[in-house]
N, C-alpha and C positions, 0 to 999 in steps of 0.2 A: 327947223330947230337945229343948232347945232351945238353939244354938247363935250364932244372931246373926247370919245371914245380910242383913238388911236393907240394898238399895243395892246387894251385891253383884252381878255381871254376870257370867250363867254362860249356857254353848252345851253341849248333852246332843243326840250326835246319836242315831239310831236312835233315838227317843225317843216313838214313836206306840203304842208297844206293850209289853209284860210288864218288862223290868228299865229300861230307858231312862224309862219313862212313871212308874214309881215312883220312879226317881231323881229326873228332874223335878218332882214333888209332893216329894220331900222338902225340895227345895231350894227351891219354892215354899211352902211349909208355917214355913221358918225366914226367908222375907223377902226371898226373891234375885229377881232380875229375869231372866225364865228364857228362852232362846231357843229350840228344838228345832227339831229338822229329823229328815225320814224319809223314804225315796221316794215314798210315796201320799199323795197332796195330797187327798185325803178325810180319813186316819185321822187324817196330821198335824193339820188345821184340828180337826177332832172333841178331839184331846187338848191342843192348844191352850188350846179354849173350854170344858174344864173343868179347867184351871188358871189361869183367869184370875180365879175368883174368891178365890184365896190367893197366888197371887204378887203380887209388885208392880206389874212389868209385863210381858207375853208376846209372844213373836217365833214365829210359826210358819210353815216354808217345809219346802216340797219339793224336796229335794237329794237328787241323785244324787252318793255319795262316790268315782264313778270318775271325774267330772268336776271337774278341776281347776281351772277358769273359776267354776263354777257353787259348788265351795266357799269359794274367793275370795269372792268376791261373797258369799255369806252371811256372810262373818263382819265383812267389809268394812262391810255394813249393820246387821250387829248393831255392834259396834265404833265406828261414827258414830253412829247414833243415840243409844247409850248412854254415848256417850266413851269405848269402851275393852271389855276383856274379863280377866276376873279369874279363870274357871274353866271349861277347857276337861273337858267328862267324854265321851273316845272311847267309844261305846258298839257303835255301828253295826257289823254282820255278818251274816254268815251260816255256817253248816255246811255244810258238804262232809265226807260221812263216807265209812269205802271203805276200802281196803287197797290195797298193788301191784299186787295182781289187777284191781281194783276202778274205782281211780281212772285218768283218763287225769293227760296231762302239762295240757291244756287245761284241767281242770277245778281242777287246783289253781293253775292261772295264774289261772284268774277268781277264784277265792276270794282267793288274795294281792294281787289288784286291789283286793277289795273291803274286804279285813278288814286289811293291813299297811299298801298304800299307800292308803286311806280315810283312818286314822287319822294317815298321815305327811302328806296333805294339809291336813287339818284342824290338829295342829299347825306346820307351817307357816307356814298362813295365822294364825293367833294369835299366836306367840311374836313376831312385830313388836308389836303391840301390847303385850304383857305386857313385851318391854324395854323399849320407851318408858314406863311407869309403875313397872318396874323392880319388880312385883312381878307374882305368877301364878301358879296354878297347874292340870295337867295329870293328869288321872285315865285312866287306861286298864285298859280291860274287856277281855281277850281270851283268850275259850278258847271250845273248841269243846265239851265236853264237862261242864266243872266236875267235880265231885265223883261226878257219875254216870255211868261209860261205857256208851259205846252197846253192847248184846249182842255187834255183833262183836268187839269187844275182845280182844287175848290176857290170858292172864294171864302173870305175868310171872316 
């Protein structure tokens, strides 16, 4: 499929691995200029430096998306460098699977750190920039299970 991304300025967080890291290549693949971020500053650099030979051009950093400084600052540097930010794709997460029984109160605190306010940080820090060009847009990936439920699932 070829859409015509060239120029364009996209940030794909979670993006070192399985859905994030092929969204990245798509968007690399139609000409965009691609940023990612993912906590392991090994995997990140590694998925990086094989989309550097189809994207434009490549941003790769190690961010933690409970860190609200540290997401600023990524996008702040993506966004300078590039002039701006044109395609936020929220990918970043994790599962927390479990029931009442199963789950504490803590453990779905961390997960809503990581998966609801990750993604509210990250749009955030973008949508200054997407008013200022007064165009933008924001893709959000968020499920824990998709199409497949985990075994313990009820049925319903």
């Amino acid at each position: 499929m070829h859409i015509d991304l060239r120029g364009k300025r996209v940030i794909i967080t979670g993006a070192s691995r399985g859905i994030g890291k092929a969204i990245a290549q798509a968007f690399a693949n139609e000409g965009a200029k691609v940023a990612i971020c993912a906590r392991t500053l090994e995997a990140v650099t590694t998925a990086g430096q094989e989309l550097e030979s189809t994207a434009q051009a490549v941003i790769a950093r190690a961010v933690d998306v409970t860190n609200t400084t540290g997401v600023k600052a990524f996008v702040t540097e993506v966004a300078e460098t590039w002039g701006g930010v044109d395609v936020l794709v929220n990918n970043a997460g994790q599962g927390k699977g479990g029931n009442l029984d199963t789950l504490t109160p803590e453990a779905i605190l961390e997960h809503a750190n990581i998966l609801q306010l990750g993604h509210y940080r990250f749009v955030q820090a973008v949508v200054p920039y997407m008013r200022a060009q007064r165009w933008g847009r924001i893709i959000e990936i968020n499920a824990l299970a998709g199409a497949c439920p985990p075994r313990t699932a009820s049925p319903r």
